[in-house]
C-alpha positions in Angstrom: 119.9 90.4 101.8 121.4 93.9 101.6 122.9 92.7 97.7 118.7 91.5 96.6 117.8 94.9 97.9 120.6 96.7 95.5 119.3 94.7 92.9 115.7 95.9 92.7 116.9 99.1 93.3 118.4 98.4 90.1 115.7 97.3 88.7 113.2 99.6 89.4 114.9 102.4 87.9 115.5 100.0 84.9 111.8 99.7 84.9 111.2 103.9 85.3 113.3 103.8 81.8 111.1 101.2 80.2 108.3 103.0 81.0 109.7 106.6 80.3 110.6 105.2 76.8 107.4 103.4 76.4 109.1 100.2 75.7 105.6 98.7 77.2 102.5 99.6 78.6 101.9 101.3 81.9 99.8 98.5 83.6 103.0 95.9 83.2 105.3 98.6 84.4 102.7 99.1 87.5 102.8 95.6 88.4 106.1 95.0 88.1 107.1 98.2 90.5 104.7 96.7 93.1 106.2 93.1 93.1 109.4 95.1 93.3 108.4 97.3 96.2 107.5 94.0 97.7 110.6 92.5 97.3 112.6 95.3 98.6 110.0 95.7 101.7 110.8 92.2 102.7 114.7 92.2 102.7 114.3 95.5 104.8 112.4 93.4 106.9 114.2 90.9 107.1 117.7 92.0 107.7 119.3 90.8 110.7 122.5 92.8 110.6 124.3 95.1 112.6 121.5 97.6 114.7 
């Protein structure tokens, strides 16, 4: 869980490039920094680790 969590960290910043460099439009970039939000939300939540 922790490693899918490093990995849309990963990804968002890859995205904040894309969309720095305009590599394509601001409403794909949007979306796909709320499906990764998501994503990272429900690892969080879902971690079962050491407390």
């Amino acid at each position: 869980m922790s490693l899918l969590a490093i990995i849309t960290g990963i990804l968002t910043l890859a995205n904040y490039a894309f969309l720095t460099g305009q590599i394509y439009p601001v409403f794909v970039g949007t979306f796909l920094q709320a499906v990764l939000t998501i994503v990272t939300f429900m690892t969080v939540l879902a971690y079962r680790g050491r407390r």
